[in-house]
ROZA-88129 format. One line per field, with one value per residue (C-alpha): x, y, z; residue number from 1; residue in three letters. Coordinates in steps of 0.001 Angstrom, whole numbers, plus 500000, padded with zeros to 6 digits. Each point is the difference from the previous one (the first is absolute). Layout:
REM ROZA-88129
x <- X	...
y <- Y	...
z <- Z	...
i <- NUM	...
aa <- ALA	...
This chain:
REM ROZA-88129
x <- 374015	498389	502971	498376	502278	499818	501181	499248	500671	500001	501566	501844	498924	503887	500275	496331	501446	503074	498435	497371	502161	502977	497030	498183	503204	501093	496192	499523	499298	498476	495879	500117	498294	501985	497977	500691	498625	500168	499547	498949	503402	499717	502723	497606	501475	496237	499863	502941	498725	496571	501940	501916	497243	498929	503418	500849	497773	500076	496859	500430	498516	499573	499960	499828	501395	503579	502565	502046	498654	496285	500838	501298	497783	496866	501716	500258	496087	499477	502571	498630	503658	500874	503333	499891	503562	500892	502554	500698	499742	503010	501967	502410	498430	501030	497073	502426	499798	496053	500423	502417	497714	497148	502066	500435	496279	499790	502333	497958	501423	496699	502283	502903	501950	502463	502279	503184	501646	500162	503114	500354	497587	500910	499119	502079	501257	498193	501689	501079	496961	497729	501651	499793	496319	498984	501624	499193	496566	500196	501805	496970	497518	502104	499846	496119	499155	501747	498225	501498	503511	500751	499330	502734	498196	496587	499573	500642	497543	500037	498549	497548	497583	497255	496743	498615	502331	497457	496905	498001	502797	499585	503121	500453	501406	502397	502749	501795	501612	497189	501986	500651	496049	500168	502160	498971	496348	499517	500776	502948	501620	502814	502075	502505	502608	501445	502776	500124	501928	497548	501202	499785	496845	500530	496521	497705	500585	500139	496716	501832	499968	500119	496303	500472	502606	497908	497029	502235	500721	496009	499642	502735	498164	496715	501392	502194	496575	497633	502586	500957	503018	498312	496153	501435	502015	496809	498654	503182	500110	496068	500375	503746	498005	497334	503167	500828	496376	501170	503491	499603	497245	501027	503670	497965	497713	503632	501689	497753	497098	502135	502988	502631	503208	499929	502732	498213	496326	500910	500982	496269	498302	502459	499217	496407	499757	501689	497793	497044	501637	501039	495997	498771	502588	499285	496545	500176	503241	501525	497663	499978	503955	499185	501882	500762	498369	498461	503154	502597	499101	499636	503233	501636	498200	501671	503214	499762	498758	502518	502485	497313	499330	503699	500103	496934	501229	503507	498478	497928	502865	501770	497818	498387	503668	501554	497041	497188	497261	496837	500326	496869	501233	503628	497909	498209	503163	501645	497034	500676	503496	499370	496899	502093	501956	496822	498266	502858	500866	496258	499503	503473	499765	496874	497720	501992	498036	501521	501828	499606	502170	502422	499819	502753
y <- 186146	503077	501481	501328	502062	500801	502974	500979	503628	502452	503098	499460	503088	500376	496464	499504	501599	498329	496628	500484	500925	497094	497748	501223	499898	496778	498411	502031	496713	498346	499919	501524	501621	501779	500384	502559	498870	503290	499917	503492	502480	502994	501063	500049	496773	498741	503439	499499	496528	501591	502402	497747	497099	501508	499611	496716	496721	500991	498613	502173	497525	502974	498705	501202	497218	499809	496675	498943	496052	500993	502583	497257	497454	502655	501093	495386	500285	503063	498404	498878	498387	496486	500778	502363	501496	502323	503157	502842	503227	501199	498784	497395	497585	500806	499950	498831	496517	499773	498221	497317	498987	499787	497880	497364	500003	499743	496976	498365	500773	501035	502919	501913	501733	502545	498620	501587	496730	498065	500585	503317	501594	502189	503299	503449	501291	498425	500535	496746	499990	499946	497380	497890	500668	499178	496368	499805	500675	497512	497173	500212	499549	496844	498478	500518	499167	496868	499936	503199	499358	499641	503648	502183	503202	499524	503441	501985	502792	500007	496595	498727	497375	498016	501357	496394	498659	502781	499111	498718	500753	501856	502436	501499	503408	499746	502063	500531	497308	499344	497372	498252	499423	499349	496974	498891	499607	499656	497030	500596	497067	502385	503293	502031	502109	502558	502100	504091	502065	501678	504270	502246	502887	502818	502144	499803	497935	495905	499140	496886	500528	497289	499618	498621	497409	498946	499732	497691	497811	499737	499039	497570	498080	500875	497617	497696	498475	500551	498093	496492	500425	500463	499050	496877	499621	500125	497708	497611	500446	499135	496482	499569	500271	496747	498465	500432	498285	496910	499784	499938	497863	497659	500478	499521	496620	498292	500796	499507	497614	497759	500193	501194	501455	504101	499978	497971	501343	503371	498826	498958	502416	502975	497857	500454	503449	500652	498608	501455	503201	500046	498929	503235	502168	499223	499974	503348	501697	500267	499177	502517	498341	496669	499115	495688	497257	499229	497205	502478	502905	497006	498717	503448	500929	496940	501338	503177	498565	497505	502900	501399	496520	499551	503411	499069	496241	501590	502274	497583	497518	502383	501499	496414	499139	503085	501015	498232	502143	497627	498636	501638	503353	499494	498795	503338	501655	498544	500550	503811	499763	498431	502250	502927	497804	497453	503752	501436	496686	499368	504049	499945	496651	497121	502837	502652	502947	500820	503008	503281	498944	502442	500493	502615
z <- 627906	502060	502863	502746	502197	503201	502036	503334	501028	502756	499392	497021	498035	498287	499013	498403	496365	499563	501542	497218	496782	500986	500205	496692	497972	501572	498682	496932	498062	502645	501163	503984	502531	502925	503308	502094	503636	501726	504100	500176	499410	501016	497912	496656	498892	498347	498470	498042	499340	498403	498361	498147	499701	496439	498660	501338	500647	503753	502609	503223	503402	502682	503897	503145	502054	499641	499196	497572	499803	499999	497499	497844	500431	499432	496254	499742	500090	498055	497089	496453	498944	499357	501704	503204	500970	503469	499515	502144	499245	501457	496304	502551	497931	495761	497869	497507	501241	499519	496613	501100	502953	497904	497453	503074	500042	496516	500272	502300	503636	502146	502363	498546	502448	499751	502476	501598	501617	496620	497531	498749	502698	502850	501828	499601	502867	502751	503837	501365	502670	497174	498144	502990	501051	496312	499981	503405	498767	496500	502945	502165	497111	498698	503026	500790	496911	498947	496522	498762	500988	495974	499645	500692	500500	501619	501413	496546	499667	495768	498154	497645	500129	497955	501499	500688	502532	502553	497997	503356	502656	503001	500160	503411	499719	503074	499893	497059	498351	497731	497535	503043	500267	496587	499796	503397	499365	496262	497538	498717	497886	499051	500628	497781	501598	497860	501435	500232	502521	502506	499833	502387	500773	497811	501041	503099	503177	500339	502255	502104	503220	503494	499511	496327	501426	502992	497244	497710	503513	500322	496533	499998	502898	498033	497107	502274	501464	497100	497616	501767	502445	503281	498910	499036	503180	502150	497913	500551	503323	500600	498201	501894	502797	498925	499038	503798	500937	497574	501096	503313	500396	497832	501968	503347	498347	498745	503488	502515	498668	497571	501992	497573	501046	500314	497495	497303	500544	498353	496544	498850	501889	498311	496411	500896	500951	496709	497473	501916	499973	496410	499196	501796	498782	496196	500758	501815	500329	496587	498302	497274	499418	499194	497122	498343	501530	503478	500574	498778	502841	502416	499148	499963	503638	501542	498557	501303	503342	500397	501787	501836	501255	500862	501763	502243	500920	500894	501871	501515	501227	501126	502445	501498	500308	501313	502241	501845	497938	499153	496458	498633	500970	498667	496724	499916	500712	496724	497428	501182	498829	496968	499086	498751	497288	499390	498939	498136	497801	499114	498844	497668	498947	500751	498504	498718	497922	496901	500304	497631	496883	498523	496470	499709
i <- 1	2	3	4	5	6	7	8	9	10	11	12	13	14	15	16	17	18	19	20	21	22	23	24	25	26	27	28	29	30	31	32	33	34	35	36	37	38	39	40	41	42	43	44	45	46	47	48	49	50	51	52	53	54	55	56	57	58	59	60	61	62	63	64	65	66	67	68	69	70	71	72	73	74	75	76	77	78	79	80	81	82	83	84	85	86	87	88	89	90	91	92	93	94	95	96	97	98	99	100	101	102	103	104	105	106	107	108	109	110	111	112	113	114	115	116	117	118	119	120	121	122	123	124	125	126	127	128	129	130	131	132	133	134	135	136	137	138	139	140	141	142	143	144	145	146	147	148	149	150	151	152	153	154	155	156	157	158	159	160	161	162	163	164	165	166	167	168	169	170	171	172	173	174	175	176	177	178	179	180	181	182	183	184	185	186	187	188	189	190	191	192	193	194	195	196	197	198	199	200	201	202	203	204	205	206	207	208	209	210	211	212	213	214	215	216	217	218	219	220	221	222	223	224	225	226	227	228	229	230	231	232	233	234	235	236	237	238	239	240	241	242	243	244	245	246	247	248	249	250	251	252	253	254	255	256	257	258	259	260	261	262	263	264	265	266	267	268	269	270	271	272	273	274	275	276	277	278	279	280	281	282	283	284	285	286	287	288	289	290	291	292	293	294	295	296	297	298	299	300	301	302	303	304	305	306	307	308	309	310	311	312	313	314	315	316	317	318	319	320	321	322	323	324	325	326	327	328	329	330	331	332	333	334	335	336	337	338	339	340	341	342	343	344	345	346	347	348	349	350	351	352	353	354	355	356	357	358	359	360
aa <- UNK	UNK	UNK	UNK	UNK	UNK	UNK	UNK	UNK	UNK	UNK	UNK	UNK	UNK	UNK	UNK	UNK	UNK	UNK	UNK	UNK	UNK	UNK	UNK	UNK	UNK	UNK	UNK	UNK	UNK	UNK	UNK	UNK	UNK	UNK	UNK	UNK	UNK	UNK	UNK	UNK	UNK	UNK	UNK	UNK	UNK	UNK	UNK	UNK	UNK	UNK	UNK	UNK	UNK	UNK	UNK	UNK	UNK	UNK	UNK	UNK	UNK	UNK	UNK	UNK	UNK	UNK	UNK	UNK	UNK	UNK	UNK	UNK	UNK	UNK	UNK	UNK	UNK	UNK	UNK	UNK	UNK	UNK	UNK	UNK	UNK	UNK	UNK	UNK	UNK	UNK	UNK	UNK	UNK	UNK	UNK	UNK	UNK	UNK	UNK	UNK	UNK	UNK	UNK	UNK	UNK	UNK	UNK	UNK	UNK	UNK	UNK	UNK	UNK	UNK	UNK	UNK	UNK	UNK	UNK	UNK	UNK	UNK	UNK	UNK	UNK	UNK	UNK	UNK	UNK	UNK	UNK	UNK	UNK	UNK	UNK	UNK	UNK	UNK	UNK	UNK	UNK	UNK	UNK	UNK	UNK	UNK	UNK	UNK	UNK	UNK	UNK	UNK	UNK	UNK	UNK	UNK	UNK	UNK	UNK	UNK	UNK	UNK	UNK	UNK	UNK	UNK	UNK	UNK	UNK	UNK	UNK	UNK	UNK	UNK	UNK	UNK	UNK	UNK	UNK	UNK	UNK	UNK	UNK	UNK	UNK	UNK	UNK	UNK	UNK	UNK	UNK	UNK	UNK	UNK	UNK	UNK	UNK	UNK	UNK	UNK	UNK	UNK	UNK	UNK	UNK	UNK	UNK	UNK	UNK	UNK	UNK	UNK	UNK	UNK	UNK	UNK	UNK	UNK	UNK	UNK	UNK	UNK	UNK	UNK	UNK	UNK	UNK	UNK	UNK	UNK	UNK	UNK	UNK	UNK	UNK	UNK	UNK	UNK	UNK	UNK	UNK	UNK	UNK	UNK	UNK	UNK	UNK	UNK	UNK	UNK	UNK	UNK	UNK	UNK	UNK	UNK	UNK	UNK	UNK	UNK	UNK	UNK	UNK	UNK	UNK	UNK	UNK	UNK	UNK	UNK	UNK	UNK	UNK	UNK	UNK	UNK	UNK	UNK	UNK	UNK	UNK	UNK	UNK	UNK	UNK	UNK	UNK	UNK	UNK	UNK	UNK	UNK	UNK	UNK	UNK	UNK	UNK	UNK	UNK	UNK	UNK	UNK	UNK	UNK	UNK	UNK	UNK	UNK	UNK	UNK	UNK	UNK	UNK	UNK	UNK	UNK	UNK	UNK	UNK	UNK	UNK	UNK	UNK	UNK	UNK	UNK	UNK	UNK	UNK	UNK	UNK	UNK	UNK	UNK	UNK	UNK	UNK	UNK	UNK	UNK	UNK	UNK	UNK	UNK	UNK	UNK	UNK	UNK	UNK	UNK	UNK	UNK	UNK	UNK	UNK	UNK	UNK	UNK	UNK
């Protein structure tokens, strides 16, 4: 299997050599390509890359735009590898543990990471406030992105991965968390994390700065809405709201046309709006999660709706007898309520994606 490995640069003339000899004597039986995506140094850093290019299998990308993701994602399309990998070129990341990422590969994972919040990883002598930004950073991710919860290091800037997973996805170079885009966006069945201690800067100066972080905020939203979260809360909300048509007609038809009492017209008319909200919802919704039989999501929607049922005929009663607000409106009143846990039960559970599995 052909390792294509990617390094974006700006100004990192005095790392290029050592980068390139760890890397070469870390591969030395294995077939590679390093890519050098230059964004136009003007400390000579794609000189030294040409100058070396005839000794090593080196491919120099030069640019004139500048960023780190775009740099990336540019030396993704230019790539003739199998496997595709990301390193910096500031030697934080050891070219040492090339082989035993590519060996997760090998064994079948589709992203190995070299993590620093599994076992055995860590960082040397980072200050407290950038300890705390980074799992701030890795806590934010995990909770926008429910599917990738499994993987303990999302925002690692050194991984591998099988070329295919990207074969026909759009990656979005948006800030620079680039294996966050990655896992986010392509098919990945499942992930290795291998772990390595991230070292300090030895040469040259580190490029983050508060307009990487408020990039990484962007992108986070970016993939928040693109993946399901808050597309598919729209989505929720739009059928809650023909649920609303069904309930309370139905609510107003049992009341005030058949004559039942306002306590016992609710019940069917809730039951109703459910099933015609669970048929939309499959249909539309989630409907790239729909997993067993018809009956079996059915049965498991009235499951998870059963609370949110409770929570909106509590809230119901209690308003029509605490207050003198109409019934209809103390109806609409509790399907608000009960929206927020109707939502979160059917995304975790009813129709729950499969989430990244963790093969190491």
């Amino acid at each position: 299997m052909q390792l294509s490995l990617i390094v974006p640069t700006y100004n990192e003339k005095e790392n290029i050599l050592p980068l390139v000899e760890r890397v070469h004597h870390s591969l030395s039986s294995i077939d590679y390509e390093l890519i050098i995506v230059d964004d136009g140094s003007p400390d000579g850093t794609a000189e030294e890359v040409k100058r070396l290019s005839s000794t090593y299998p080196l491919r120099l990308i030069e640019r004139k735009e500048r960023g780190l993701a775009s740099a990336v994602v540019r030396g993704f399309e230019e790539a003739q590898g199998e496997a595709l990998g990301v390193i910096d070129a500031d030697l934080q990341h050891p070219p040492e543990m090339i082989p035993q990422l590519l060996a997760e590969i090998d064994k079948g994972a589709d992203v190995a990471i070299a993590s620093r919040y599994v076992a055995g990883g860590g960082v040397e002598d980072w200050a407290a406030s950038r300890k705390i930004i980074s799992k701030g950073a890795t806590l934010i991710a995990h909770l926008s992105l429910p599917s990738l919860r499994k993987v303990k290091d999302p925002l690692s800037g050194f991984f591998l991965f099988r070329k295919k997973i990207v074969e026909g996805i759009n990656l979005e170079p948006r800030g620079y968390k680039i294996l966050l885009e990655v896992l986010a966006r392509s098919k990945v069945q499942g992930v290795a994390e291998v772990p390595y201690t991230f070292t300090k800067r030895e040469r040259g100066k580190s490029k983050i700065s508060l307009k990487e972080e408020i990039d990484y905020l962007r992108q986070v939203v970016a993939l928040a809405l693109s993946e399901d979260l808050w597309r598919k809360a729209i989505k929720f909300g739009l059928v809650g709201i023909s649920g609303i048509g069904v309930n309370e007609g139905l609510l107003f038809l049992l009341t005030d046309t058949v004559g039942l009492s306002e306590y016992i017209s609710p019940i069917p008319s809730i039951e109703a709006s459910i099933i015609t909200n669970f048929m939309l919802n499959d249909l539309w919704t989630f409907s790239d999660r729909r997993e067993g039989s018809w009956l079996r999501r059915l049965a498991k929607f009235n499951l998870t709706m059963a609370a949110g049922a409770g929570i909106t005929y509590g809230v119901y009663s209690l308003i029509i007898s605490l207050t003198s607000i109409p019934y209809l409106i103390a109806m609409l009143l509790g399907i608000v309520v009960g929206f927020v846990w109707n939502f979160t039960l059917s995304f975790i559970w009813t129709w729950r994606k499969r989430p990244i599995r963790k093969d190491a």
